[in-house]
C-alpha positions in Angstrom: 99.1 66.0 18.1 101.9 64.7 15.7 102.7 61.1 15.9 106.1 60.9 17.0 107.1 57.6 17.1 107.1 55.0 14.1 108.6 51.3 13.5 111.5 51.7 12.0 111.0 49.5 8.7 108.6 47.2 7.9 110.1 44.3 8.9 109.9 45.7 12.1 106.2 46.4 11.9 105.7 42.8 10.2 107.6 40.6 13.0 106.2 42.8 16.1 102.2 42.4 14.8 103.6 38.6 14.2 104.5 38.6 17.9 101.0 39.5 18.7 98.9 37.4 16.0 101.5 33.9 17.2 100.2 33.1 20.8 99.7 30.3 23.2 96.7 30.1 21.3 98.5 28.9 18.3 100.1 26.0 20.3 97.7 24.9 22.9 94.3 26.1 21.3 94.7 24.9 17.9 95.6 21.2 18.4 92.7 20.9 20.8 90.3 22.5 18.5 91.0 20.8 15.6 91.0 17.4 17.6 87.3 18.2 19.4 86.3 19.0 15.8 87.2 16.2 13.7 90.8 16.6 12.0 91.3 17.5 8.7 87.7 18.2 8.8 88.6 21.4 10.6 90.9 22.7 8.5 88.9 23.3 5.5 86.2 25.9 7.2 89.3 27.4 8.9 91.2 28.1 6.0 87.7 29.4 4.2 87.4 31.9 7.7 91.0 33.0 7.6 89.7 34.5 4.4 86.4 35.8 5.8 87.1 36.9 9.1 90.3 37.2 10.1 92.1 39.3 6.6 89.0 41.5 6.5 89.3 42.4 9.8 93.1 42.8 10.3 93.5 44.8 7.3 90.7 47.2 9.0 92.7 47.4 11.8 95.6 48.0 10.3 93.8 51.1 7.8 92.0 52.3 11.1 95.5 52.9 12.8 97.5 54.6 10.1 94.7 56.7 9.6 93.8 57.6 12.9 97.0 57.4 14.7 95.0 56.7 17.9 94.2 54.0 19.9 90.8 52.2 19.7 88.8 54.7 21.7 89.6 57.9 19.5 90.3 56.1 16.8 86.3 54.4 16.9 85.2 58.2 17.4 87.1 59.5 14.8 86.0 57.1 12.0 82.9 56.2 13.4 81.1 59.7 14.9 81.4 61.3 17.9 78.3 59.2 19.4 80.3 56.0 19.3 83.4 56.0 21.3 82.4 53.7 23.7 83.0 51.2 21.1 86.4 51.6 21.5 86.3 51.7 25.4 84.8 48.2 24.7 87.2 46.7 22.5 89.9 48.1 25.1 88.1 46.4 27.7 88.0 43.2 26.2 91.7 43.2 25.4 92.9 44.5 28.6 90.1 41.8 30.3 92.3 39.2 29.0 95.7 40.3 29.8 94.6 40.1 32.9 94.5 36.4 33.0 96.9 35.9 29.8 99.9 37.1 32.3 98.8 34.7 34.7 99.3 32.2 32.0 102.4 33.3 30.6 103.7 32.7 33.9 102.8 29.6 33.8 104.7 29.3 30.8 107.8 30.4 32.6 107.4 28.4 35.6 107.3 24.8 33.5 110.1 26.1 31.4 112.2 26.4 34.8 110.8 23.4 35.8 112.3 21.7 32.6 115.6 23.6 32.3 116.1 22.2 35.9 115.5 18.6 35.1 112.6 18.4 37.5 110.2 18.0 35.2 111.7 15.6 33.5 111.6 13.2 37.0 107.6 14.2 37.8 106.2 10.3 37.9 102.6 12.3 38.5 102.3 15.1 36.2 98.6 15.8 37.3 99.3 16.3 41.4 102.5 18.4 39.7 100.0 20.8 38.3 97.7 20.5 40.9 99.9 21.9 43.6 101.4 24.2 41.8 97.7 25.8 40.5 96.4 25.5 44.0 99.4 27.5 45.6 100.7 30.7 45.5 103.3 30.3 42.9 101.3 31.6 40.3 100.9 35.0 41.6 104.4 35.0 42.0 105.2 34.3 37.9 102.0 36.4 37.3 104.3 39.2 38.9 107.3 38.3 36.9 105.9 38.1 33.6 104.3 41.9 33.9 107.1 43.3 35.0 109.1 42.1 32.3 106.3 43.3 29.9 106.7 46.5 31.6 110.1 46.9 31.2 109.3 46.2 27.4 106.3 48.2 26.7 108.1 51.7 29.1 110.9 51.4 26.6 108.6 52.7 23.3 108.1 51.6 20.2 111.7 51.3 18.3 114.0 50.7 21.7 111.4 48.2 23.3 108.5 46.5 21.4 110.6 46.2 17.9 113.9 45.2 19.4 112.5 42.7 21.9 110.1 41.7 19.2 112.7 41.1 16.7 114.9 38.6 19.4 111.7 36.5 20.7 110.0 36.2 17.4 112.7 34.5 15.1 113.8 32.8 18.6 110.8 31.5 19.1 109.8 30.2 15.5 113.1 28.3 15.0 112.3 26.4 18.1 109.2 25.7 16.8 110.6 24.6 13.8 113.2 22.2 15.6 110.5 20.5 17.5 108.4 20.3 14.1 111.9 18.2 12.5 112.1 15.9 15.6 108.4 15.1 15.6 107.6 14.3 12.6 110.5 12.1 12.2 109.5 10.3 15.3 108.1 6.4 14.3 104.4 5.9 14.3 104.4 10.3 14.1 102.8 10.0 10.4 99.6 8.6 11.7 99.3 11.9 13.5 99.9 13.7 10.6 96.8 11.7 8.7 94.5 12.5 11.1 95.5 16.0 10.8 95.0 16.0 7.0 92.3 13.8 6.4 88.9 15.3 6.1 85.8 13.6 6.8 82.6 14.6 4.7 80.5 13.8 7.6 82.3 16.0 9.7 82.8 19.0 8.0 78.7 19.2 7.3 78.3 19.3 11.3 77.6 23.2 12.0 79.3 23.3 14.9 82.8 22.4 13.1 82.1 26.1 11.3 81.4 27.7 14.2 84.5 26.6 16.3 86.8 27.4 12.8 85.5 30.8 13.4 86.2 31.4 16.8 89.4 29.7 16.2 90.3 32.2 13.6 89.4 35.3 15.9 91.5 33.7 18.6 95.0 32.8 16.7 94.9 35.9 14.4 94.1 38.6 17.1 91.3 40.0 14.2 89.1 42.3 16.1 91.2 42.2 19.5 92.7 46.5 18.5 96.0 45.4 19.4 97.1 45.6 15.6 95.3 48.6 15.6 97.1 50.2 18.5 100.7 48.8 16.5 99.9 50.4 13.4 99.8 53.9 14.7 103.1 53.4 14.5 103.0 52.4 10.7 104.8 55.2 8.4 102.8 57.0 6.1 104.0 55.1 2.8 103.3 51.9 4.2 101.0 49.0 2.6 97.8 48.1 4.4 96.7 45.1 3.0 99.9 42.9 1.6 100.9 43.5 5.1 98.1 42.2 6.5 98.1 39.4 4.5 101.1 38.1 5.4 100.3 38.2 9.2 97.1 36.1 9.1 98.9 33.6 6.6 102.2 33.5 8.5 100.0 33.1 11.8 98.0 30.4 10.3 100.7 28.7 8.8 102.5 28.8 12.5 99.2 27.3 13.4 99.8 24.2 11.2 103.4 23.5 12.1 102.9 23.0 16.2 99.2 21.5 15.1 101.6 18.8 13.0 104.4 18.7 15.8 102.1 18.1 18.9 99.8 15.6 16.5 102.8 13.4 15.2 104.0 13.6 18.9 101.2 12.1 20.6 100.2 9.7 18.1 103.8 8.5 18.0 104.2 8.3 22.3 100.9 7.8 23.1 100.0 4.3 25.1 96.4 5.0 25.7 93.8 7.0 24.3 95.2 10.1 22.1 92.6 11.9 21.1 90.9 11.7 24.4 94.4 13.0 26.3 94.7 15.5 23.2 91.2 16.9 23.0 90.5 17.8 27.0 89.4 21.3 27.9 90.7 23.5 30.8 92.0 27.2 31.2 94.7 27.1 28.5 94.2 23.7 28.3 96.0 22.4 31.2 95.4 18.7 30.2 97.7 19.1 27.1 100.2 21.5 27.4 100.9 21.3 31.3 99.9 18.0 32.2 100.5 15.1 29.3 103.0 16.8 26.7 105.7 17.0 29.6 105.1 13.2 30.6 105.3 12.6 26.5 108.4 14.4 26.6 109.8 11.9 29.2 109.5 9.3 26.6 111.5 10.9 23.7 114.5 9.0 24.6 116.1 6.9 27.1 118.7 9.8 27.7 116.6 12.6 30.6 119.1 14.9 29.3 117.6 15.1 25.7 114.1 14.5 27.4 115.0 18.2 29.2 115.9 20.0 26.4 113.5 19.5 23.8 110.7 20.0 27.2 112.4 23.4 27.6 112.5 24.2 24.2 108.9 23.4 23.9 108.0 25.4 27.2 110.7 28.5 25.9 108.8 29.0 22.8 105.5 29.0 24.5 106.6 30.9 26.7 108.0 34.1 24.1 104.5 33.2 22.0 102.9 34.3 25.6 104.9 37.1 25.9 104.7 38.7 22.4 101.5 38.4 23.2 101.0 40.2 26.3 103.1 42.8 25.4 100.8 44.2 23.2 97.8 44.0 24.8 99.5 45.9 28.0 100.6 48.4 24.6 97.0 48.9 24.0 96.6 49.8 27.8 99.7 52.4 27.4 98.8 53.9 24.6 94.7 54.4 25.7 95.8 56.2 28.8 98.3 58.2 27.1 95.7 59.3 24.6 94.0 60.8 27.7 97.3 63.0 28.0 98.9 60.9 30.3 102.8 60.2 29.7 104.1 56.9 28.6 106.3 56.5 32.0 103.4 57.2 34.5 100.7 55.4 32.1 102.7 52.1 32.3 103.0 52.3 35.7 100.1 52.9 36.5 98.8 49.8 33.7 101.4 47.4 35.3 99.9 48.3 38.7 96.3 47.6 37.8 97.3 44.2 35.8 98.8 42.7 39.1 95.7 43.7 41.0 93.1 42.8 39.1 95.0 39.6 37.3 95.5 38.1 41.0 91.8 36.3 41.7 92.9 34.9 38.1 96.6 34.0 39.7 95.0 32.2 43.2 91.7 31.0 42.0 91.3 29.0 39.1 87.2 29.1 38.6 87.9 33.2 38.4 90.5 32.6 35.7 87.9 30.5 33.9 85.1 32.8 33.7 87.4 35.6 33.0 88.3 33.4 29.7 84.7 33.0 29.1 83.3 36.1 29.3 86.4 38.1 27.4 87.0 35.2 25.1 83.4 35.7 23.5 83.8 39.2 23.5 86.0 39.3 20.9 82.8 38.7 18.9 81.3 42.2 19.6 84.7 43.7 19.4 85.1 42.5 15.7 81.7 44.0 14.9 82.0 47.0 16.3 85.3 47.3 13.7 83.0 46.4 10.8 80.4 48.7 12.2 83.2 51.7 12.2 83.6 51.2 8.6 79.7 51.0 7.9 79.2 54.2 9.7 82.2 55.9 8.0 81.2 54.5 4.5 82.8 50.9 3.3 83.9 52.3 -0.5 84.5 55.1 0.9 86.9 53.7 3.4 88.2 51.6 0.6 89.4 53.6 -1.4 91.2 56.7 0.6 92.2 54.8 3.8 93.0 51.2 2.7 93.8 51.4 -1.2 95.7 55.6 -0.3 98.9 56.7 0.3 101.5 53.7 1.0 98.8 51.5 -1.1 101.3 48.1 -2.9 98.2 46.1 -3.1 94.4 47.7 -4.4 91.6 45.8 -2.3 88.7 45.1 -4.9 84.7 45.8 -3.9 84.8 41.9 -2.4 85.9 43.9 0.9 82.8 45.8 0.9 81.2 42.7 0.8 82.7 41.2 3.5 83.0 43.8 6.0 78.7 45.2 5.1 77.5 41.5 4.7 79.7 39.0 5.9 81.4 39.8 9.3 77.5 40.7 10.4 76.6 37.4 9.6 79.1 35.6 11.4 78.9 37.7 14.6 75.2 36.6 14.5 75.7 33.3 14.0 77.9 32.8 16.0 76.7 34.6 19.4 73.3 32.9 18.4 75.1 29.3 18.7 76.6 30.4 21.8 72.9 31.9 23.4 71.7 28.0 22.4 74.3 26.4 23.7 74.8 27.9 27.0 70.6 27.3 27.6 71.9 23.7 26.8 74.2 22.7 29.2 73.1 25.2 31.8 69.1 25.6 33.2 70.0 28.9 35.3 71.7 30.6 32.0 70.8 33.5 33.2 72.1 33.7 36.4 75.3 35.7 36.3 77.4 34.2 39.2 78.0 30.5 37.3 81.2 30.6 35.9 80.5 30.0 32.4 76.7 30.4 30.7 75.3 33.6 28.7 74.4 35.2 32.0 78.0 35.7 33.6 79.2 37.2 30.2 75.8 39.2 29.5 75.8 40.6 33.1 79.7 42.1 32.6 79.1 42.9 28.9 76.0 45.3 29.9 77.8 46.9 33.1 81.1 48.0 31.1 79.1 49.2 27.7 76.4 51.1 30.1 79.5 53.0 32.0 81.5 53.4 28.8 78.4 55.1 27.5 77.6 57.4 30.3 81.4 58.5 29.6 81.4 58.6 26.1 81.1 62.6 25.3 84.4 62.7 27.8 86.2 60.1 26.4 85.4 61.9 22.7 86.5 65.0 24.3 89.8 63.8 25.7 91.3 61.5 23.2 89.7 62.9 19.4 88.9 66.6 20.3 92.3 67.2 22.5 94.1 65.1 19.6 93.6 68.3 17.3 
């Protein structure tokens, strides 16, 4: 089967795997993060896993694409061996597991940037009951609904006439609002004690394990290394297009997007901020509810005397979240497409039929927050496996080998040296283990019955629907070969 549809240049392809890599994650994630784990302490094993994890691993993607030109499950097969295409199901899984609830949070994003636009949220005096009834209603399901039919609409349009055009309004949209919030914070008084904090590293700190270990999972979250949604975009690549200087600039643009709302929503609560900042800034929750939904729109209410102002720079804040979300979700409802039409289905009755299933199955997430949570959990850690099953594609396959005629061939700007091999045989291993070993000792930790797979967050819950996807995907696996590499022929 001939690919048939490419970006049309490659600032296209740049600013629509931007749109995926700049998320809520970005926004919300990041500042809490970095404040749980110490500052500027953070930043320094971030940076060092940016170039570790998250490059590595995005320039895979990228090579596996072009040179497959299918989605994760044939392209896993393809690269990989016939044996392993369940792979691929997984990392599909994953992905589409968290669109499910990721729409439920864009709308969320929408609904507070109504909310804002209107003035209303601007004249909350309890921003916690606002939230409250709002989560515990059905409102949700209702901007769940919204935000993936507008993906829909997006995603049924193809490549050039959907993803890139839409892609090329909401991205520049959404990162000089970004940028206009970043101006107004940091000039706000008291806003450069923020920015200390945010740049001041503490030795102490930075030897606690556990500030590695979050700086890597923050770097699979923000980047989307290992999610196969960049892999799904660059089928779309053309031939004589670069691998790895365009991967490089995606996971330093993302990161430096990172930085800018870390410094805006730092010098913003250090500068309003009456009680406790880092205990306001640094709460949990499914996409962090405490910051982002419940105290940045009651700092917003202190910007200025005038509730006008106070409205707009809230809306602009909850617009550009919003777009990040939806960048976002678009892609991963892409991947969906693009796995079924693999199968031979066409793109019309494949996003119908995705659009269908990511109402159902994202509603529990819409009415029922504890569902939402575990969904988080268990899909949120998966990304682990998913990145090592990439770096296991190219160990199977041959890592020089894959160097040197998929990422360093045709289209090749940039040669990647032997420290990939490195990386991707050594490396990305290494951090997988570490990393779900931290998570196996933790969850024991905080949670006697880790095994028990109905709690909504320990080991067992995420083991349990970990097993029962990778045991079916299995069983299917010579069909799913058959259908997507074989038929691709």
């Amino acid at each position: 089967m001939k690919q048939q549809e490419f970006f049309s240049t490659r600032w296209a392809l740049i600013i629509s795997v931007l749109g995926i890599a700049v998320g809520t994650g970005n926004i919300w994630r990041f500042s809490r993060v970095v404040a749980q784990n110490g500052g500027g302490s953070f930043l320094i094993p971030w940076v060092i896993f940016l170039l570790l994890w998250s490059v590595p691993l995005i320039i895979a993607e990228f090579a596996i694409g072009k040179y497959a030109r299918l989605g994760p499950i044939g392209a896993i097969g393809k690269i990989a061996g016939k044996n392993f295409s369940w792979m691929g199901a997984f990392i599909v899984m994953v992905a589409t597991g968290i669109m499910f609830y990721y729409s439920v949070v864009t709308g969320w994003c929408l609904r507070y940037f109504l909310s804002a636009v209107s003035g209303n949220l601007m004249q909350v005096d309890n921003h916690l009951e606002y939230w409250n009834q709002f989560a515990s209603g059905y409102l949700p399901l209702i901007f769940h609904f919204a935000a993936i039919g507008v993906v829909s609409f997006v995603v049924y349009r193809g490549i050039t006439n959907g993803i890139e055009k839409f892609s090329k309004i909401l991205v520049p949209t959404l990162l000089i609002i970004l940028f206009g919030l970043f101006i107004r914070a940091i000039t706000l008084p008291g806003a450069i004690e923020g920015i200390k904090y945010f740049f001041t590293p503490d030795i102490n700190i930075i030897l606690d394990y556990k500030v590695w270990l979050n700086a890597l999972t923050q770097n699979a979250w923000d980047t989307g290394a290992g999610w196969g949604l960049i892999m799904t975009y660059a089928i779309y690549m053309r031939h004589k297009e670069d691998i790895s200087l365009n991967a490089s600039l995606i996971a330093f643009g993302n990161n430096s997007i990172s930085l800018i709302a870390g410094i805006t929503i730092f010098s913003t609560v250090f500068a309003l901020s009456s009680v406790d900042a880092m205990q306001q800034i640094s709460q949990s929750g499914p996409a962090n509810t405490g910051l982002t939904f419940i105290y940045l729109p009651k700092l917003f209410g202190q910007l200025s005397q005038s509730v006008f102002i106070n409205s707009v720079f809230a809306s602009a804040f909850f617009l550009a979240l919003f777009f990040a979300a939806l960048t976002s979700l678009i892609s991963m409802v892409e991947l969906a497409t693009r796995t079924l039409i693999d199968f031979g289905v066409g793109r019309r009755k494949a996003i119908l039929f995705v659009s269908v299933i990511a109402f159902l199955l994202g509603s529990p997430s819409a009415l029922n927050m504890s569902f939402l949570i575990n969904q988080d959990w268990v899909w949120g850690v998966g990304l682990l496996l998913s990145g090592a099953f990439i770096a296991f594609t190219i160990m199977k396959f041959g890592v020089n080998r894959f160097r040197n005629e998929v990422i360093n061939g045709i289209g090749s700007d940039v040669k990647i040296g032997k420290w990939y091999n490195v990386v991707i045989k050594y490396l990305v291993p290494l951090q997988v283990i570490a990393l779900v070993f931290w998570w196996l000792i933790s969850s024991v930790s905080w949670d006697p019955e880790w095994w028990n797979p109905f709690h909504t967050e320990n080991a067992g819950t995420a083991l349990f629907q970990w097993l029962l996807v990778i045991i079916l995907f299995i069983i299917f696996n010579k069909y799913m070969y058959q259908k997507t590499v074989e038929n691709s022929k």
